[in-house]
C-alpha positions in Angstrom: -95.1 16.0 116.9 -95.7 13.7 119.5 -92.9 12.7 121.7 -94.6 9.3 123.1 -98.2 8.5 124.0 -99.5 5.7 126.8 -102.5 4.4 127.1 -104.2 4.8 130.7 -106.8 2.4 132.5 -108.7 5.7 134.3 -109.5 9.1 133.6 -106.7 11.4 134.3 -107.6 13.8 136.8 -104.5 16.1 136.4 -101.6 15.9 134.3 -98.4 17.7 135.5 -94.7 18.2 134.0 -91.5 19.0 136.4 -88.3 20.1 135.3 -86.9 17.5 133.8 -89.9 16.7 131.5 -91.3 13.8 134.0 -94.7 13.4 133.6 -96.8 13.0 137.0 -100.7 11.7 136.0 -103.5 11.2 138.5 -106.1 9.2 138.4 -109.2 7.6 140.0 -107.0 4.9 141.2 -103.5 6.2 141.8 -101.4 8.1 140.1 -98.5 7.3 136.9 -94.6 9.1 137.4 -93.0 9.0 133.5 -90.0 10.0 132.2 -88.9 12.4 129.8 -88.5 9.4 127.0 -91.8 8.2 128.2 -90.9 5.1 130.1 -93.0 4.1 133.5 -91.3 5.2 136.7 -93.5 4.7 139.6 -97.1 3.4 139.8 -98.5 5.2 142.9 -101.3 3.6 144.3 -103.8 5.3 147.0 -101.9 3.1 149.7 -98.9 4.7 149.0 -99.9 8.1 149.9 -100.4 7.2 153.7 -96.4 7.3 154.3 -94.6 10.2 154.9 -91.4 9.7 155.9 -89.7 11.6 158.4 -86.4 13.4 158.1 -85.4 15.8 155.2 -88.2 16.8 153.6 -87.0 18.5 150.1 -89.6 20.5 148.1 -92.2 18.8 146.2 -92.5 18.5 142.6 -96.0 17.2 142.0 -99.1 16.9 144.1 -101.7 14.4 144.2 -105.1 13.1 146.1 -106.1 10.0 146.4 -109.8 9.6 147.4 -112.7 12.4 147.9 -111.5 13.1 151.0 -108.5 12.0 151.5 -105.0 15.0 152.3 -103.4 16.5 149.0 -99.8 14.9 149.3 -96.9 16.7 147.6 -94.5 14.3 146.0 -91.0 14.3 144.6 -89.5 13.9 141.4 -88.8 10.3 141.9 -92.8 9.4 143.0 -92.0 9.7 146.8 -94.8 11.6 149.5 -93.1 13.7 150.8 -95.6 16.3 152.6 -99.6 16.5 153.1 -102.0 19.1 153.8 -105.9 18.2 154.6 -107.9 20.7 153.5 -111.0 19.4 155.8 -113.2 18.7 152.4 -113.0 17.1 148.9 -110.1 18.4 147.1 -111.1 19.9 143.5 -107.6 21.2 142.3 -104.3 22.3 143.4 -101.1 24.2 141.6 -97.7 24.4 143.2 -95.9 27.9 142.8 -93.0 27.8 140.1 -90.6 27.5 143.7 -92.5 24.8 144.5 -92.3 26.4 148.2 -96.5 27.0 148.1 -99.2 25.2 146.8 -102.9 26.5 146.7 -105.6 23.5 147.4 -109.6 24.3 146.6 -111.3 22.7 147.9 -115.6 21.8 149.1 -117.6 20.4 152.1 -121.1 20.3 151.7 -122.8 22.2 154.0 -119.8 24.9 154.2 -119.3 25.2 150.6 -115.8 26.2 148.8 -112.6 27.1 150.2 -109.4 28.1 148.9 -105.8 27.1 151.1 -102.4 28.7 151.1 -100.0 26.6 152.0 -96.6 26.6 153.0 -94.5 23.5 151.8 -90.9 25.1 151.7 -88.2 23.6 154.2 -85.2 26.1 155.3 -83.0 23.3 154.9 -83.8 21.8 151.7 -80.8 22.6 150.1 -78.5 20.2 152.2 -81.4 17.4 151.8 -80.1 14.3 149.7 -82.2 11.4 148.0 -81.2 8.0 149.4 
């Protein structure tokens, strides 16, 4: 049984579900935050993923890249950046761990072939952090 279906302008490059049943898509163009009952949230668009902002930085929920070789950013429940990493080459894929404090990026550069990334996203103080 399906619980609602969309219809996208792009191929979906990854699809992705938090907690809460939001629905984060990427595409070749941007990206598409749902939520649970389907309805639009945020339209990212590859401008959008320039911006970090500074301050608290809670953990992400989502990630997403936004050009061949553009920085994986890691993005909230509510669509926001709110963290980067560049792997130095195209991005092919990335998964956040289930405490959302790591996230592995693959990743290629011709010449230098494939690499896989560790990285650390988690923030000692992310408990006290608060969406504005």
């Amino acid at each position: 049984m399906a619980l609602w279906q969309k219809q996208i302008y792009s191929p979906a490059l990854s699809i992705q579900t938090g907690d809460n049943l939001t629905t984060f898509v990427s595409t070749n163009w941007g990206a598409l935050l749902y939520g649970a009952d389907g309805s639009l949230l945020k339209n990212i668009t590859s401008s959008a993923i320039a911006s970090i902002p500074s301050g608290c930085s809670p953990l992400p929920n989502f990630w997403y890249w936004s050009g061949e070789l553009a920085p994986v950013a890691f993005i909230d429940s509510e669509g926001s950046v709110i963290s980067s990493y560049n792997p130095g080459g195209y991005t092919n894929n990335a998964a956040l761990s289930s405490d959302r404090q790591y996230a592995l990026v693959a990743s290629s550069n011709e010449g230098s072939g494939f690499s896989l990334a560790f990285v650390f996203l988690g923030n000692p103080n992310y408990q006290t952090c608060e969406h504005t």
